[in-house]
C-alpha positions as CSV (number, residue, x, y, z in Angstrom):
1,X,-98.4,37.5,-50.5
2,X,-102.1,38.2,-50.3
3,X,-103.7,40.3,-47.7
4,X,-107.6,39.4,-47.6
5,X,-108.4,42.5,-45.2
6,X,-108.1,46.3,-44.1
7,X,-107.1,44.2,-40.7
8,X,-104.7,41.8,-42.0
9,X,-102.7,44.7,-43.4
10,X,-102.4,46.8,-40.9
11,X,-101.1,43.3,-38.2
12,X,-98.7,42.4,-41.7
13,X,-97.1,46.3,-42.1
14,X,-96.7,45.9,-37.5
15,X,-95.4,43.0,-38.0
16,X,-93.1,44.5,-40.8
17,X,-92.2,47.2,-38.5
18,X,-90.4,44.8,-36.0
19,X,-88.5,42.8,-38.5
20,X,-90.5,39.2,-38.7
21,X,-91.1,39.6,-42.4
22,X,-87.4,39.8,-43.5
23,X,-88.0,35.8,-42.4
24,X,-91.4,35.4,-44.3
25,X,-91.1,32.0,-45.2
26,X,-93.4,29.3,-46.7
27,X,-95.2,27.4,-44.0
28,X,-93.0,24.3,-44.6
29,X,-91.2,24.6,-41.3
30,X,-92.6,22.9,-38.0
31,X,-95.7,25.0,-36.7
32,X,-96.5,25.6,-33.1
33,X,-100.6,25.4,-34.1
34,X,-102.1,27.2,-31.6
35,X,-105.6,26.1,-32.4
36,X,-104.8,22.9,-32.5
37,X,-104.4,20.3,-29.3
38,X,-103.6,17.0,-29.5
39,X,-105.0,14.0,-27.3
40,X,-101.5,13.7,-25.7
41,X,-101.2,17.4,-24.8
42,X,-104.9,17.3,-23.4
43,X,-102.9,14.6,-20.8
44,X,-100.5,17.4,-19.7
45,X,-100.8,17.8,-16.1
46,X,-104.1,19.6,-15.0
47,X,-102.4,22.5,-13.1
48,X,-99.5,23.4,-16.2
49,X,-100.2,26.6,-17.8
50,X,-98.9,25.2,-21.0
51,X,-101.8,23.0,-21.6
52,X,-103.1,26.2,-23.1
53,X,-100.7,26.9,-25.4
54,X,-99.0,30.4,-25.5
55,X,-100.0,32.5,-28.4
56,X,-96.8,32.7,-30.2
57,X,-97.4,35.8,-32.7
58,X,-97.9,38.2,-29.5
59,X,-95.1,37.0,-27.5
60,X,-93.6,37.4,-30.7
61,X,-94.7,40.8,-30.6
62,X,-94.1,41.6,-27.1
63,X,-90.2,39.6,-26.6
64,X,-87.7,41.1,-29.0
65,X,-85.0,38.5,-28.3
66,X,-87.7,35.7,-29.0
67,X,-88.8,37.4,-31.7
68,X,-85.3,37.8,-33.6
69,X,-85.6,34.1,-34.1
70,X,-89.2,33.4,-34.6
71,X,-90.2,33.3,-38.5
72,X,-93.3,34.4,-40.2
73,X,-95.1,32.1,-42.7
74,X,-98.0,32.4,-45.4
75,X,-100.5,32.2,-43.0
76,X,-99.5,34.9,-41.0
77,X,-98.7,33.0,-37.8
78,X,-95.4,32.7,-36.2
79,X,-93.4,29.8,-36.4
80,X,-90.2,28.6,-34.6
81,X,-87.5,26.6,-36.4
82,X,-87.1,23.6,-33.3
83,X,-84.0,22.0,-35.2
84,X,-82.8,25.5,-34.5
85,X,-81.0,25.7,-31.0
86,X,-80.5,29.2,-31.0
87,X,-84.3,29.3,-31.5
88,X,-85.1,26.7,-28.3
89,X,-83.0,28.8,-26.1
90,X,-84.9,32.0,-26.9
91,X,-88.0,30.3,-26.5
92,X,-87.1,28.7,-23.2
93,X,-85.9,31.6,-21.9
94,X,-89.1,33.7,-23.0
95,X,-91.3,31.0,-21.2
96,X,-89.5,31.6,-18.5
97,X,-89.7,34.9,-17.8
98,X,-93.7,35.0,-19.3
99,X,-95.3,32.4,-16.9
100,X,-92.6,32.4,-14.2
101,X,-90.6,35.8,-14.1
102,X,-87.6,34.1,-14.4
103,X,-84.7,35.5,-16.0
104,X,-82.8,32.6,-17.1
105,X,-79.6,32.0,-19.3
106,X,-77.9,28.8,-20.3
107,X,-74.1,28.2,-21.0
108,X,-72.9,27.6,-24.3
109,X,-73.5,24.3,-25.5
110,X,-75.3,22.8,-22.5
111,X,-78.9,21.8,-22.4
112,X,-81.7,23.9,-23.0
113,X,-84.8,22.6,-20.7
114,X,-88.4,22.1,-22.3
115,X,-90.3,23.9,-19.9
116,X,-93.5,21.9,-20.1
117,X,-91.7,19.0,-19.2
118,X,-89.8,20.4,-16.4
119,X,-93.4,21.7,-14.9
120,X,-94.6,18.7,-15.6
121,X,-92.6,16.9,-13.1
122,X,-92.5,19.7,-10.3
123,X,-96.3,19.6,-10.5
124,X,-96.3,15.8,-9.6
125,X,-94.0,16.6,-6.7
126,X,-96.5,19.0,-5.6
127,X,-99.2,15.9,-5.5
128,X,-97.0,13.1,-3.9
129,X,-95.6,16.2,-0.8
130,X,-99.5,17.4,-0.7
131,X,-100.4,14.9,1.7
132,X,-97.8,15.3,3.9
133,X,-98.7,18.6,5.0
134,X,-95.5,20.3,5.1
135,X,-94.9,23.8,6.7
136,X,-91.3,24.0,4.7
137,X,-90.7,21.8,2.0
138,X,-86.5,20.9,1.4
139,X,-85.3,19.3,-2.1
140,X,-82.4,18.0,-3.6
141,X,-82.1,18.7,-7.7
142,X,-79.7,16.0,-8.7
143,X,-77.4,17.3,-12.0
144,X,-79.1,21.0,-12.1
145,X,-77.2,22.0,-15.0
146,X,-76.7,25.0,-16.0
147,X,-80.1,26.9,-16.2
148,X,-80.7,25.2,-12.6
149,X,-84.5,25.0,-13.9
150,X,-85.9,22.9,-11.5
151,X,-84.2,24.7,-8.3
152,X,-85.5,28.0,-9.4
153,X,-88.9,26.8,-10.9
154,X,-89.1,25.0,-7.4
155,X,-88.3,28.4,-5.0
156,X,-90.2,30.6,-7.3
157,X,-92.7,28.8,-7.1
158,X,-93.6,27.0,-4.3
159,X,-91.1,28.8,-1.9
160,X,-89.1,26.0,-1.2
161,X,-85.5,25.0,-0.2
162,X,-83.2,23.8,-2.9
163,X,-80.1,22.0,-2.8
164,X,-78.9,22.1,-6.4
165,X,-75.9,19.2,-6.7
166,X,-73.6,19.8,-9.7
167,X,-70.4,19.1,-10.8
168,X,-69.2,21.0,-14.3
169,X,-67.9,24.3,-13.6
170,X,-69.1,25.9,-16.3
171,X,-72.6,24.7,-15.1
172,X,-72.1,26.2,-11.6
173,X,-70.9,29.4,-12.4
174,X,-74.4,29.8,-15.0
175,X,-76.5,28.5,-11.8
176,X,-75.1,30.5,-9.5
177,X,-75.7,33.6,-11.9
178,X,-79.2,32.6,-12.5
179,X,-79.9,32.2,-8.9
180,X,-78.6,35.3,-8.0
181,X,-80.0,37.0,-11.1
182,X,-83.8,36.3,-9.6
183,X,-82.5,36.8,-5.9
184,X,-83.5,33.5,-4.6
185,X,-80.0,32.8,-2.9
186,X,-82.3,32.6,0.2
187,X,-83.7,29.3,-1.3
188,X,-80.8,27.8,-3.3
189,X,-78.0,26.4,-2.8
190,X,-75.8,25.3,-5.2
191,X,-73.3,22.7,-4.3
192,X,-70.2,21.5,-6.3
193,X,-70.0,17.6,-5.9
194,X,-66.2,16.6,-6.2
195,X,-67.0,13.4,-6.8
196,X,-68.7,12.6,-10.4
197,X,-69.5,8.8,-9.2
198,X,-72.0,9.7,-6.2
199,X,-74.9,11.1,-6.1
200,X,-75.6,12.1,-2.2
201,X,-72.5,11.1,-0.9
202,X,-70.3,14.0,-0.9
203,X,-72.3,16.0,0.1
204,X,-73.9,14.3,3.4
205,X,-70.7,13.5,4.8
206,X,-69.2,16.8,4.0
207,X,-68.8,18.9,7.4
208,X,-71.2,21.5,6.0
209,X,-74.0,19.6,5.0
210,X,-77.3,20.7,6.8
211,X,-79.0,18.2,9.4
212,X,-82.6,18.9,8.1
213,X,-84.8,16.6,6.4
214,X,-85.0,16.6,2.4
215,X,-88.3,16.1,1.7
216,X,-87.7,14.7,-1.8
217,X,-85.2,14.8,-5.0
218,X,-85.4,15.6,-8.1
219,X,-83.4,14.2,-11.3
220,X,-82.9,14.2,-15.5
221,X,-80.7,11.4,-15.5
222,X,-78.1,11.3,-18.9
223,X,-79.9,9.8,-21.1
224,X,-77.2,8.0,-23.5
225,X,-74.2,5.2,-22.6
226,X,-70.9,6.3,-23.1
227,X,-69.7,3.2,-24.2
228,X,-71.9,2.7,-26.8
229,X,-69.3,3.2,-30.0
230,X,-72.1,6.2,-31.1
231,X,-73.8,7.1,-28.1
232,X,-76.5,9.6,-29.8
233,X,-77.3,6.4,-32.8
234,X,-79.5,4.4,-30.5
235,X,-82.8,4.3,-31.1
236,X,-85.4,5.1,-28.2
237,X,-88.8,5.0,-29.6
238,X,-90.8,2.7,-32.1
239,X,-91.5,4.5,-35.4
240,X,-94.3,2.8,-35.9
241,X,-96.3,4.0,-32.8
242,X,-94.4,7.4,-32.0
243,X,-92.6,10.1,-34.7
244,X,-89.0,11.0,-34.7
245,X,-88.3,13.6,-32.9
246,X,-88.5,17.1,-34.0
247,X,-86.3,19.4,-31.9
248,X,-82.7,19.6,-32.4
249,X,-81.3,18.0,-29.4
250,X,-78.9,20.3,-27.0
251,X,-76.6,19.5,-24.1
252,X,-72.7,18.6,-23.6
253,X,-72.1,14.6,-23.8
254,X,-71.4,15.0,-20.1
255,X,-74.7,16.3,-19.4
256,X,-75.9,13.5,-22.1
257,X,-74.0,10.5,-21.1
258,X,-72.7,8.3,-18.7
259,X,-71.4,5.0,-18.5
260,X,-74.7,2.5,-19.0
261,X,-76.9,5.5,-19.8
262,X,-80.0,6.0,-18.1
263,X,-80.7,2.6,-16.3
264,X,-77.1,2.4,-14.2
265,X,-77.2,5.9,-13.1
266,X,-80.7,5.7,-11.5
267,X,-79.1,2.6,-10.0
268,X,-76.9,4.5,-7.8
269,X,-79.4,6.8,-6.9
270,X,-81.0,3.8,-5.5
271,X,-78.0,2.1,-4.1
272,X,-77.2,5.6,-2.2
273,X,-80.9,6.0,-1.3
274,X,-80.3,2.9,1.0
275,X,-77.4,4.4,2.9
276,X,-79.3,7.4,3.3
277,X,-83.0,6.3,3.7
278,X,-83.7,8.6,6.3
279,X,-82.3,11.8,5.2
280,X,-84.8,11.9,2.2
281,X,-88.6,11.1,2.5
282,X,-89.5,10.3,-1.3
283,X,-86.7,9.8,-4.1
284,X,-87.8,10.2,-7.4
285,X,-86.1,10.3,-11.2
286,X,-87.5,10.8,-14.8
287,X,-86.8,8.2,-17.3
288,X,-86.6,8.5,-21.2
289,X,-86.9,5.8,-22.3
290,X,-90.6,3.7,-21.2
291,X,-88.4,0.5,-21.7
292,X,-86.1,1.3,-19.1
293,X,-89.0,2.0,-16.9
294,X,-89.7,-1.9,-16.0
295,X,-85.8,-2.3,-15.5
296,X,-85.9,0.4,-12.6
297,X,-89.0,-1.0,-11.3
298,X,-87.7,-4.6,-10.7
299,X,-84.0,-3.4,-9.3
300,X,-85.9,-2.0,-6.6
301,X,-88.1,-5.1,-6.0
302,X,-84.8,-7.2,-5.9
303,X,-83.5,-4.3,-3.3
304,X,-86.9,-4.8,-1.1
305,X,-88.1,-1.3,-1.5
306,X,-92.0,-1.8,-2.2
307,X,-93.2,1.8,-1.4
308,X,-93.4,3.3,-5.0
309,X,-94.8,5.0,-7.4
310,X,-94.8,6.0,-11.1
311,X,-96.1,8.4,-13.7
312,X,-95.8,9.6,-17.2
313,X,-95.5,13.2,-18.5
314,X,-96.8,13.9,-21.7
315,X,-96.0,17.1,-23.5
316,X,-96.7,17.1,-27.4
317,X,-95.0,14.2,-29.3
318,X,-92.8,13.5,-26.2
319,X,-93.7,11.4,-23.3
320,X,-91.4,10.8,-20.1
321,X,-91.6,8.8,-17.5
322,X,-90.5,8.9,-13.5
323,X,-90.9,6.4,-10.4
324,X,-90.9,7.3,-6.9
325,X,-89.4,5.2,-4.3
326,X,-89.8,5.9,0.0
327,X,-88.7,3.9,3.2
328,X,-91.3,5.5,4.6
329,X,-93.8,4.1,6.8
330,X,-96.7,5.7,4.8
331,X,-97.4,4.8,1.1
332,X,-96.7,7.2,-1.3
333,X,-99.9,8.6,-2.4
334,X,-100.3,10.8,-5.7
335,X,-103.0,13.4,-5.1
336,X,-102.9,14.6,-9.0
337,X,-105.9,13.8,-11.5
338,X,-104.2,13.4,-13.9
């Protein structure tokens, strides 16, 4: 390797000094280019701090956990392997704690979030509850897993009250810890749903379910159908018009799959949303797949709810998608720019 300047060499030996050059490697791996934005990042949401993108080689520098998996190429910038999961849980968990103070862990196995995203869609929350004003805002995270990102993200910051609905142990016990770990028990509360087939159900008509008013909910539906013969094999995306996808993908096939994938389980969110249309003012999911969007839309047309709304989230080479549905008197209105 040449060093063109006095500069360069003293930031290479530093850099030497804190272990990154034992993984010097040619710059053939993914790059996170930090001078370089794409269009479709430009259309992050206007308020996420990750439309900036972090400068990798400090936090690099400044994260020693993160930087244990972080490899440094040719050009001297730092580089993270994303078909490496050990590497995508570091780097989630550094995000987390940089922009949020969050100290975060994630059980073996399950899903590591992709923080943009996850901001993403608490930041169009924040536009469709601006309107209404609220003094105290209650939500309901639907499958928090086991980083219970969107709870915490949620209370830390916005201050507001979390019901975090799960039902794999292992999940609940790694909530519970991360909850408790950033002491916002005040504003979370994680509830274990005995039932795997409901989605408000057991806990509304359990005898210790609160009388206020959920404001909205929140949800990552599994993505996949379990009775697919390969689950995982399906394809989601044209190759033509968007590139395979270039993280490893992490999570259990519970937190992955259900039976008819996305589409059927945001159908019972909507089929319990009608027995409890007054105990949540806006109901919202994401969707993965854009096709399945247009599916979604028209089961609530054929269930007469008209009140809706939808979005998509872009972050790098991955768009999302999410619709909002009220019984509401008032149409749902997005406040966001974006």
């Amino acid at each position: 390797m040449r060093i063109c300047s006095k500069r360069g060499t003293t930031f290479f030996l530093y850099l030497v000094t804190l272990g990154l050059y034992s993984r010097l490697k040619p710059n053939k791996l993914l790059l996170l280019k930090m001078t370089r934005i794409n269009k479709k990042k430009n259309n992050m949401h206007p308020r996420n701090v990750l439309r900036t993108p972090p400068d990798y080689t400090k936090l690099a520098i400044k994260y020693k956990d993160f930087r244990k998996v972080c490899d440094l190429n040719l050009n001297g910038k730092v580089s993270v392997d994303f078909r490496n999961e050990q590497a995508l849980r570091e780097l989630a968990k550094m995000l987390l704690l940089e922009y949020f103070d969050l100290k975060v862990d994630f059980a073996p196995g399950s899903l590591v979030p992709t923080l943009a995203l996850r901001l993403n869609y608490v930041l169009w929350l924040e536009d469709l509850l601006e309107p209404l004003k609220l003094d105290t805002v209650r939500g309901i995270d639907i499958g928090c897993g086991s980083s219970c990102v969107y709870s915490l993200l949620a209370a830390k910051k916005n201050k507001w009250h979390m019901l975090a609905l799960e039902s794999k142990e292992i999940n609940i016990e790694y909530a519970q810890k991360n909850i408790e770990r950033n002491e916002l028990q005040s504003l979370i509360e994680v509830y274990q749903q005995p039932d795997k087939t409901t989605i408000f159900k057991s806990y509304f008509e359990s005898p210790n379910a609160t009388k206020e008013q959920f404001h909205f909910c929140i949800c990552n539906p599994p993505f996949f159908d379990s009775n697919s013969p390969n689950p995982f094999a399906g394809k989601t995306r044209n190759p033509t018009r968007r590139p395979a996808p270039k993280t490893v993908r992490t999570g259990s096939a519970e937190e992955l799959t259900c039976e008819g994938g996305e589409v059927e389980f945001v159908k019972r969110i909507i089929d319990e949303s009608l027995l409890y249309k007054e105990r949540v003012s806006i109901f919202t999911t994401m969707l993965g797949i854009k096709a399945n969007l247009p599916k979604i839309l028209d089961y609530l047309k054929a269930q007469n709810i008209s009140n809706t709304r939808t979005t998509e989230f872009y972050q790098g080479h991955t768009n999302r998608w999410s619709v909002a549905w009220s019984f509401q008197k008032e149409a749902i209105s997005d406040t966001s720019s974006n």
